[in-house]
C-alpha positions as CSV (number, residue, x, y, z in Angstrom):
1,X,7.9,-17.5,-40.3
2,X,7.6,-20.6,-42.7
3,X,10.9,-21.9,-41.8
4,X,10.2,-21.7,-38.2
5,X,6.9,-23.4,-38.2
6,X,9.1,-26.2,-40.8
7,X,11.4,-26.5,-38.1
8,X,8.6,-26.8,-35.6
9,X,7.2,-29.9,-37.5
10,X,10.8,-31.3,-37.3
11,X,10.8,-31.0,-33.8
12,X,8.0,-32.8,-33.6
13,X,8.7,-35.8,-35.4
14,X,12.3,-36.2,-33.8
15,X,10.6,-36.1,-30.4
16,X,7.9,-38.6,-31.8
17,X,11.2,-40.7,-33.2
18,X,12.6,-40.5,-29.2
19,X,9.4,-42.1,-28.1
20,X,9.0,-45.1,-30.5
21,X,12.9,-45.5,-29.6
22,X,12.6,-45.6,-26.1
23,X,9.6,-48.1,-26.2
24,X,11.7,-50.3,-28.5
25,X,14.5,-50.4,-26.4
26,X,12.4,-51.4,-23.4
27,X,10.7,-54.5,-25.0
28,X,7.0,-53.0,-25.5
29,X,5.1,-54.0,-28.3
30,X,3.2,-50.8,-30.3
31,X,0.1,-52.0,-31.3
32,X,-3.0,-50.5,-33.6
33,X,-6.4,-50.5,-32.5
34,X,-9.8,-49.5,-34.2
35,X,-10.7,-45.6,-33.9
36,X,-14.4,-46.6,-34.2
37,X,-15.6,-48.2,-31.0
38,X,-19.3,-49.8,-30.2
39,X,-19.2,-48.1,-27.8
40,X,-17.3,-45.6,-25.8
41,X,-15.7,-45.4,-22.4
42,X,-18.1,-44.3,-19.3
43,X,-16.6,-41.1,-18.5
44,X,-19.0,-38.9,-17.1
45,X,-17.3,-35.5,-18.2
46,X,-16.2,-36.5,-21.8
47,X,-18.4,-36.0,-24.9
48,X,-17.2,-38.7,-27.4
49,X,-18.6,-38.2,-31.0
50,X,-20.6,-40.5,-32.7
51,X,-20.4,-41.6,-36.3
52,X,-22.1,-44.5,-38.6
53,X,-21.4,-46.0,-41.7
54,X,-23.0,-48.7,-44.3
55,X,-21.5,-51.5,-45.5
56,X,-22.4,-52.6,-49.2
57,X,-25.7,-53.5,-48.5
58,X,-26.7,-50.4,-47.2
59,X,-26.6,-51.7,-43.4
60,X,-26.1,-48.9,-41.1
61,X,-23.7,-49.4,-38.3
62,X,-23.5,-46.7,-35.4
63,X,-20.7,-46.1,-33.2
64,X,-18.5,-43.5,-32.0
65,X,-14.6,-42.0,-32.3
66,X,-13.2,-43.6,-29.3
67,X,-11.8,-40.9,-26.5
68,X,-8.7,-43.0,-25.4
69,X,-7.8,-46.8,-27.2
70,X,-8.1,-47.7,-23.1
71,X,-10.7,-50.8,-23.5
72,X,-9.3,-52.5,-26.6
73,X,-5.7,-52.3,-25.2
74,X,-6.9,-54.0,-22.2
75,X,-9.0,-56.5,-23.7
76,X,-5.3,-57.1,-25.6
77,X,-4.1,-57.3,-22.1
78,X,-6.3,-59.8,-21.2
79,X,-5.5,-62.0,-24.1
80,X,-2.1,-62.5,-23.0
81,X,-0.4,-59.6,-24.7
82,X,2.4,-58.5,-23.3
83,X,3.9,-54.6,-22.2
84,X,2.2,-52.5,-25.3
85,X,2.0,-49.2,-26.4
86,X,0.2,-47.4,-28.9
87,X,0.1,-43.5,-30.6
88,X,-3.6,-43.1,-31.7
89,X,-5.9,-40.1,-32.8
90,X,-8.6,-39.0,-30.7
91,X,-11.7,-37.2,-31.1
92,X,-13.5,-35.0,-28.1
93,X,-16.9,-33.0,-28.4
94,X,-17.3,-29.6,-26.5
95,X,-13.6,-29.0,-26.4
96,X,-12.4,-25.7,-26.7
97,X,-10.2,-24.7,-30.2
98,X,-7.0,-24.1,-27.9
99,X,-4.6,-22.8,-26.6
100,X,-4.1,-26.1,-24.8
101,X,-7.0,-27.7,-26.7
102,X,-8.0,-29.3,-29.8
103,X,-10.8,-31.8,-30.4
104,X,-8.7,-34.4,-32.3
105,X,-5.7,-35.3,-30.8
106,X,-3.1,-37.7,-30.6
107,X,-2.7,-40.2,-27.4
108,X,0.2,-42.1,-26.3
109,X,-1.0,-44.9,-24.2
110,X,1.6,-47.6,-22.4
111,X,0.5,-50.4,-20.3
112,X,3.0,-52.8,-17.8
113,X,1.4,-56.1,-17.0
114,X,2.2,-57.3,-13.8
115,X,3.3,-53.7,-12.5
116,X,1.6,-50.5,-10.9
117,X,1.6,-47.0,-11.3
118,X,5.0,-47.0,-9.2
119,X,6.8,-48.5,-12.6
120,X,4.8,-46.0,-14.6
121,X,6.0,-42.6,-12.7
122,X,9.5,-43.8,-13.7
123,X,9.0,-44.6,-17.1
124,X,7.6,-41.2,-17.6
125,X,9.9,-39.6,-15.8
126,X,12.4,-41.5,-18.3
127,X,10.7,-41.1,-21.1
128,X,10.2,-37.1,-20.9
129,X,14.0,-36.9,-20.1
130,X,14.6,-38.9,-23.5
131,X,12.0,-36.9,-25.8
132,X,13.4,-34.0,-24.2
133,X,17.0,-34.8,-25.3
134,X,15.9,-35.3,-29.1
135,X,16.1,-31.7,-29.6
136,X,18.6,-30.2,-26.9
137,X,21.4,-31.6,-24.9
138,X,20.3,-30.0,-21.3
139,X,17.5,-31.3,-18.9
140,X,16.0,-27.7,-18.7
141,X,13.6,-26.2,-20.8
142,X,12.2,-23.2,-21.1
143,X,8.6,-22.4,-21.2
144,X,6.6,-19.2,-20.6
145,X,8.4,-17.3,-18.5
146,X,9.8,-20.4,-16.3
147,X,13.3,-22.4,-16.3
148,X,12.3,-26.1,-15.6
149,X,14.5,-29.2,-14.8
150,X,13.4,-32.3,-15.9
151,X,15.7,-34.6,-13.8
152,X,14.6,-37.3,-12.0
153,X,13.1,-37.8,-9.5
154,X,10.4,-35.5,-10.4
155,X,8.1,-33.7,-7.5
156,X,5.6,-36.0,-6.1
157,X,2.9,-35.5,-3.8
158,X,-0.7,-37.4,-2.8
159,X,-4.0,-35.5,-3.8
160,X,-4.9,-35.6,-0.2
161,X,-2.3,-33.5,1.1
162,X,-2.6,-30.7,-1.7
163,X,-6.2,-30.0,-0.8
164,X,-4.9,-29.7,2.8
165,X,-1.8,-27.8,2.2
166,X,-3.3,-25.4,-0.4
167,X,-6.7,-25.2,-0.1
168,X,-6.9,-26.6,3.8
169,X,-9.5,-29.0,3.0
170,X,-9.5,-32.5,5.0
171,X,-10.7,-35.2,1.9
172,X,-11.2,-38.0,5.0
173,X,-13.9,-35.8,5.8
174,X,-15.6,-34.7,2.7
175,X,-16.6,-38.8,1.2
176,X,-20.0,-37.2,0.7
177,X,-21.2,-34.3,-1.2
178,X,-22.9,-32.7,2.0
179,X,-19.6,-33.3,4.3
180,X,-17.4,-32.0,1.0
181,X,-19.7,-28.8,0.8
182,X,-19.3,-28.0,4.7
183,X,-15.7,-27.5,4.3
184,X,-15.6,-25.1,0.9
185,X,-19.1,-22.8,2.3
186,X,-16.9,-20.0,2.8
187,X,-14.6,-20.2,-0.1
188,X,-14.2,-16.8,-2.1
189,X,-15.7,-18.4,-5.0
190,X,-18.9,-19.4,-6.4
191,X,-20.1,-22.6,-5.5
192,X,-23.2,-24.0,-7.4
193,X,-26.1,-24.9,-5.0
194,X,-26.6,-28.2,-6.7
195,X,-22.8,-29.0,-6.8
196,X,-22.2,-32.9,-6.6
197,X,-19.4,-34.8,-5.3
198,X,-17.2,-34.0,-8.4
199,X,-18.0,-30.2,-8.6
200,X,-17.1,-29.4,-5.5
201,X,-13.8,-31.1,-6.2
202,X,-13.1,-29.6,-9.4
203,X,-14.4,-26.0,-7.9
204,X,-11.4,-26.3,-5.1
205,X,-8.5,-28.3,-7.3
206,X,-8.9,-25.7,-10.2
207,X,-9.4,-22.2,-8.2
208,X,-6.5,-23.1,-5.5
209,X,-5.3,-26.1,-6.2
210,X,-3.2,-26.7,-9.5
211,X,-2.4,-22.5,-9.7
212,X,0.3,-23.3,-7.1
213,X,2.3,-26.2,-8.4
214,X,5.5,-25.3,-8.7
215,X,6.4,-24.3,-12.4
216,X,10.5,-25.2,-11.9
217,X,9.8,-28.7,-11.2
218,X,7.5,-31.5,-13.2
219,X,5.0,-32.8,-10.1
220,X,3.1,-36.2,-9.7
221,X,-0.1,-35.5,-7.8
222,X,-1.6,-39.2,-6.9
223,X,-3.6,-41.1,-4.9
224,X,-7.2,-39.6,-5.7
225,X,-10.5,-40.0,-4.4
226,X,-12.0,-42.9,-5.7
227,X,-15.0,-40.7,-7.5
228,X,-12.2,-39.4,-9.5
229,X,-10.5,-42.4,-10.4
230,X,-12.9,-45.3,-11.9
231,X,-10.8,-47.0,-13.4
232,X,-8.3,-47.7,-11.2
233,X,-7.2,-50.2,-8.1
234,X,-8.4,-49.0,-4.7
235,X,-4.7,-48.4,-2.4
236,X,-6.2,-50.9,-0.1
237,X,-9.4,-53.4,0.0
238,X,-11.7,-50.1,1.9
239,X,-9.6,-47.5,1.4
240,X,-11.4,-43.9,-0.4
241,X,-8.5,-43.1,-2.2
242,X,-7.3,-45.2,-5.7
243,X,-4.3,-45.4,-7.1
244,X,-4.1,-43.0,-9.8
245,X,-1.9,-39.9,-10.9
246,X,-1.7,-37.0,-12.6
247,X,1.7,-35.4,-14.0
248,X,2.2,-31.7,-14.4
249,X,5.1,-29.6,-16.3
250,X,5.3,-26.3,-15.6
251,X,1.7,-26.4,-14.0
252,X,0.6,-27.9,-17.0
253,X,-1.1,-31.7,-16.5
254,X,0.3,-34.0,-19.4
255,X,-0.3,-37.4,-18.3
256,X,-3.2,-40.0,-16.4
257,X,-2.3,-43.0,-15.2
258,X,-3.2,-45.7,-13.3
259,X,-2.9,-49.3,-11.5
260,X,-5.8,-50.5,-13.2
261,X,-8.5,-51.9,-11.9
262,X,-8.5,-55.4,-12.8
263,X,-11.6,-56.8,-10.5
264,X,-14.4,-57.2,-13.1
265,X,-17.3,-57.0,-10.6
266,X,-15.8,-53.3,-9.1
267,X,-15.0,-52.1,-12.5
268,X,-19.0,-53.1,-13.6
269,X,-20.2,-51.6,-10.7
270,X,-18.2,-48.5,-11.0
271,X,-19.3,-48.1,-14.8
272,X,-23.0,-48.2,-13.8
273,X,-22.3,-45.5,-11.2
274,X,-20.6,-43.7,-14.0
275,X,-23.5,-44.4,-15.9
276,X,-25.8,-43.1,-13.5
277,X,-23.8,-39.6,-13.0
278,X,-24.2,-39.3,-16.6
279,X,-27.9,-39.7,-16.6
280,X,-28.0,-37.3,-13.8
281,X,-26.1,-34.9,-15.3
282,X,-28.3,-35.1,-19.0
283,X,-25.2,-36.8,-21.1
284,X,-25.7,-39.4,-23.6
285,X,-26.6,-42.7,-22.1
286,X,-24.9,-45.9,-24.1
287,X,-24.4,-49.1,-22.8
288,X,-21.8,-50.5,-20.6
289,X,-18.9,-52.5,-23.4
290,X,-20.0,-56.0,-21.6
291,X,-16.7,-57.3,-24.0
292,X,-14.4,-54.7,-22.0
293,X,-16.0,-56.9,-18.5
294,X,-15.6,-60.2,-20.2
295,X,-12.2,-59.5,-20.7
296,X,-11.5,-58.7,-17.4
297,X,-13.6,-62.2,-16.1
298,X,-10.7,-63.6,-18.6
299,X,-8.3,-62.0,-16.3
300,X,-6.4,-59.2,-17.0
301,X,-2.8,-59.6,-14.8
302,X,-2.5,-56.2,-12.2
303,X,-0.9,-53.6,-14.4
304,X,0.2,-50.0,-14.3
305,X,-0.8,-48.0,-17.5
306,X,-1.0,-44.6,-18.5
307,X,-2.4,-41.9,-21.1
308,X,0.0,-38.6,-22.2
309,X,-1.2,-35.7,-24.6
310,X,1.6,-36.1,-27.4
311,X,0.5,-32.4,-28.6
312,X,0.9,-31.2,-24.9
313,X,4.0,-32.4,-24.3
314,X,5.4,-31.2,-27.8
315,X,4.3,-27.6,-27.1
316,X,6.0,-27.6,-23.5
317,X,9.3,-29.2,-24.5
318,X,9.6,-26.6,-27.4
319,X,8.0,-23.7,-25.6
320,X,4.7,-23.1,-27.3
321,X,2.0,-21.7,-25.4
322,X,-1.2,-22.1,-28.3
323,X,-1.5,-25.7,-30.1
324,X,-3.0,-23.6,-32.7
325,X,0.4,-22.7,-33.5
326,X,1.6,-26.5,-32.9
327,X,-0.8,-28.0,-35.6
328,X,-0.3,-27.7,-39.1
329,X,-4.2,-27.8,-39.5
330,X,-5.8,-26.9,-36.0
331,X,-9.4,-27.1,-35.9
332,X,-9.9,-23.2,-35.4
333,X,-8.4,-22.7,-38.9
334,X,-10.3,-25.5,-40.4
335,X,-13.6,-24.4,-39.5
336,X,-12.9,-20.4,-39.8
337,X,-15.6,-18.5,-41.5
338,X,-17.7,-21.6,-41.2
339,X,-21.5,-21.5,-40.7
340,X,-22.5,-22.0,-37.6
């Protein structure tokens, strides 16, 4: 058992070897940036923690443990920094302790200046291919009880037509909460009366949705709804839909990505939407990072840029089904026994 779970951390750090590797041979710069944040991104779901510290004379500062180095890579971005990447720690609140989750994890993030999230299907789909050939010579792997071929080109199809081929729901018609609820009232599962916009979508995509992608084939699902997707470029000027996707292995989702939204007066006015949804829904309120906006103002050039679960790929290319027996020191063994 020791040897095994030795040769499992070896694994590991050959497939974090590929990575670096095939970053450097593409010309991206890896960069490092701060853990503690200001303040956090706007995401309405995620629970980021918060922390403080004094300096030597005993002045507090309050932050938190960012949730994805996102902003300061794009402020870089806006400075003139070229294609960068970065492998960072992150921290999450109300996460579950596995199997797929742990509250600290580690992010790969990669952004193209002057590129979309065309250029960054195919360097995942490249990338994925060259982690995956650190440790075995074949473009299959097994995991679970499925064979899966990681050639290119990987599966690919738009949000909009998986809720109407599995779930035959039409998203041009459900833009609002009361047109979305219309189509799923006679769904075989619960649907909370006071559902918003994003319950309802969550309440179809995870009941009959993502349970049918295929498990032989990796799948990009793209183009979501823009209330899903506040961060990124609209497809066109009016268009509901933004260009952002979601990779899955084996059913799994590894990856988010994105042509980023680079219009400073959208992305502002989507934050205090975001804002508002959090308010709404009893979250922590924080204010919007106004040096995130000014950065943009500085202009940031179009670019495609993307966020993968190292951990979740690692347990998928080497077949492991609980990151509690990925980790060395998962958070379910630090904190067992604990009082609670």
């Amino acid at each position: 058992m020791r040897n095994n779970f030795l040769h499992i951390q070896k694994q590991r750090s050959e497939i974090i070897r590929a990575i670096r590797s095939f970053f450097e041979n593409k010309g991206f710069l890896e960069v490092s940036t701060p853990t503690f944040a200001r303040l956090p991104g706007m995401e309405p779901y995620l629970n980021p923690l918060a922390y403080a510290f004094r300096d030597e004379k005993n002045k507090l500062y309050e932050g938190y443990v960012v949730t994805s180095p996102e902003y300061s890579l794009k402020k870089l971005l806006s400075a003139g920094f070229p294609k960068l990447y970065e492998i960072t720690k992150v921290f999450r609140q109300n996460e579950s302790f596995g199997p797929l989750h742990n509250p600290e994890f580690t992010m790969l993030e990669w952004y193209r200046p002057h590129s979309d999230y065309r250029a960054i299907m195919r360097d995942l789909e490249e990338l994925v291919l060259t982690a995956n050939r650190a440790i075995r010579k074949t473009t299959k792997i097994r995991f679970q009880n499925y064979t899966v071929d990681l050639k290119r080109p990987w599966l690919r199809i738009s949000i909009k037509q998986a809720f109407q081929i599995y779930a035959g729901i039409n998203l041009d018609r459900a833009k609002t909460a009361s047109a979305f609820r219309k189509q799923v009232s006679k769904k075989p599962y619960p649907i909370p009366r006071n559902a918003n916009w994003d319950d309802l979508f969550y309440a179809v995509f995870l009941n009959e949705i993502e349970p049918k992608f295929p498990k032989n084939r990796p799948m990009i699902v793209y183009d979501y709804p823009l209330p899903q997707a506040a961060l990124a470029r609209r497809v066109s000027p009016r268009s509901f839909y933004a260009e952002r996707f979601e990779a899955y292995i084996a059913g799994i989702e590894i990856a988010n990505a994105f042509s980023e939204l680079t219009d400073w007066r959208e992305q502002y006015a989507r934050l205090k939407q975001e804002r508002a949804l959090r308010k709404k829904l009893g979250r922590e309120l924080y204010d919007i990072d106004m040096d995130f906006i000014n950065a943009l103002k500085a202009g940031m050039p179009e670019t495609g840029g993307i966020a993968l679960g190292i951990e979740r790929l690692q347990m998928i290319l080497l077949n492991i089904q609980d990151i509690n027996r990925l980790l060395p020191f998962p958070a379910a063994t630090l904190w067992r026994g604990a009082r609670h």
